[in-house]
C-alpha positions in Angstrom: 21.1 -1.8 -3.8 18.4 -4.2 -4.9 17.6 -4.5 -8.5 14.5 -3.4 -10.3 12.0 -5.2 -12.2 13.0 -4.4 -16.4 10.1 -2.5 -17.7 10.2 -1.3 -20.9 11.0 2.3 -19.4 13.5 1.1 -17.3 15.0 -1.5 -19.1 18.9 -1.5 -19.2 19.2 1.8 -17.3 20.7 1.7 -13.7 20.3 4.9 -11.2 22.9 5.4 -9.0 22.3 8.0 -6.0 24.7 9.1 -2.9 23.9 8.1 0.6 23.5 11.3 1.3 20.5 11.8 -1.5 19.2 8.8 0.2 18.9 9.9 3.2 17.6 13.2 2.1 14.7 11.0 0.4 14.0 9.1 3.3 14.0 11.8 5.8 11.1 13.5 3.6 9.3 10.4 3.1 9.3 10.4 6.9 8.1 13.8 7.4 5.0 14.0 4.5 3.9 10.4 6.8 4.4 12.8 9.7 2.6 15.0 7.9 -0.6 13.2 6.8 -1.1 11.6 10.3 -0.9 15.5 11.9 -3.6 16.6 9.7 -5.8 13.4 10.0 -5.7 13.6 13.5 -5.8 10.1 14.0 -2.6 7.8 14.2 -2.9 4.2 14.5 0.1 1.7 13.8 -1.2 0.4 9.9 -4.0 3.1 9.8 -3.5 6.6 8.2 -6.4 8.6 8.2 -9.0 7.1 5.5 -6.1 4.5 4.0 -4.9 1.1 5.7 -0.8 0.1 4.8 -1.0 -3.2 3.3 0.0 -4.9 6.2 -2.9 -3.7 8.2 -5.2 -4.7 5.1 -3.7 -8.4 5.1 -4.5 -9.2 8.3 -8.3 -7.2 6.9 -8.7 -9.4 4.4 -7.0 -12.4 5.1 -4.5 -12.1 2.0 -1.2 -12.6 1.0 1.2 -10.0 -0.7 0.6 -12.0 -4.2 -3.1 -11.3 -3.8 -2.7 -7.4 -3.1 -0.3 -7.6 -6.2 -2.7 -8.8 -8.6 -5.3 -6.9 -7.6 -2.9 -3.9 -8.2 -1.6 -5.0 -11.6 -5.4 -5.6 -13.1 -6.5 -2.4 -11.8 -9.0 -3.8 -9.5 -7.8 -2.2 -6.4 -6.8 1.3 -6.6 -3.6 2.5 -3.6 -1.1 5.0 -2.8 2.5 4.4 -2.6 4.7 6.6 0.0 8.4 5.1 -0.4 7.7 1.5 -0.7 4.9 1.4 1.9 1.7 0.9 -0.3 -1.7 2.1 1.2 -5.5 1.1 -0.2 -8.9 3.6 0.9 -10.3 1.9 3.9 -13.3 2.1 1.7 -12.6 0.1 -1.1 -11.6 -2.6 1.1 -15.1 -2.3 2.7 -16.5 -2.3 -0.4 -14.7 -5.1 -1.6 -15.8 -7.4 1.4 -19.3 -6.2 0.6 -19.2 -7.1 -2.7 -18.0 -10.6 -1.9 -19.5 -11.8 0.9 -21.8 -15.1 0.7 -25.1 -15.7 2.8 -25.1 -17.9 5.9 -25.2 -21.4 5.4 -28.0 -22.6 7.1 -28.1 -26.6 8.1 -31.4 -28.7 7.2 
């Protein structure tokens, strides 16, 4: 089992679940995902409904995990976790490459 970060809310105080309450989590995780790609009607590997995994949204944006992290932690980038898959609105990742893009660099 790996070990969590120490928060103050966490600090000192292990968990310890049975395989079988494990599998029970997983197997639900699985069917909400199931779930949530039914009702969007669209199902793309990376891509559920209106929210990109971060995977899909590195290759996006051209980021690292650190990056995604820090724009998590400072509240700049809102997401959704499912399990330990973390998903961001396709929209704020639009509007985030809005927001940041440069003009053409034009040669004289």
């Amino acid at each position: 089992m790996r070990e969590e970060k120490k928060t103050p809310e966490t600090s000192g105080v292990m968990y310890v679940v049975s395989k079988e309450f494990m599998d029970l989590l997983i197997e639900k995780q699985d069917r909400i995902i199931a779930m949530l790609e039914g009702m969007t009607g669209y199902k793309s590997e990376g891509v559920l409904g209106d929210y990109v995994s971060e995977e899909h949204a590195r290759v996006m944006l051209g980021r690292k995990n650190t990056w995604f992290w820090m724009m998590r932690t400072k509240g700049l980038l809102s997401f959704t976790k499912v399990g330990r898959k973390t998903f961001y609105k396709r929209e704020e990742l639009v509007r985030y490459l809005d927001e940041n893009s440069k003009p053409a660099y034009r040669k004289r």
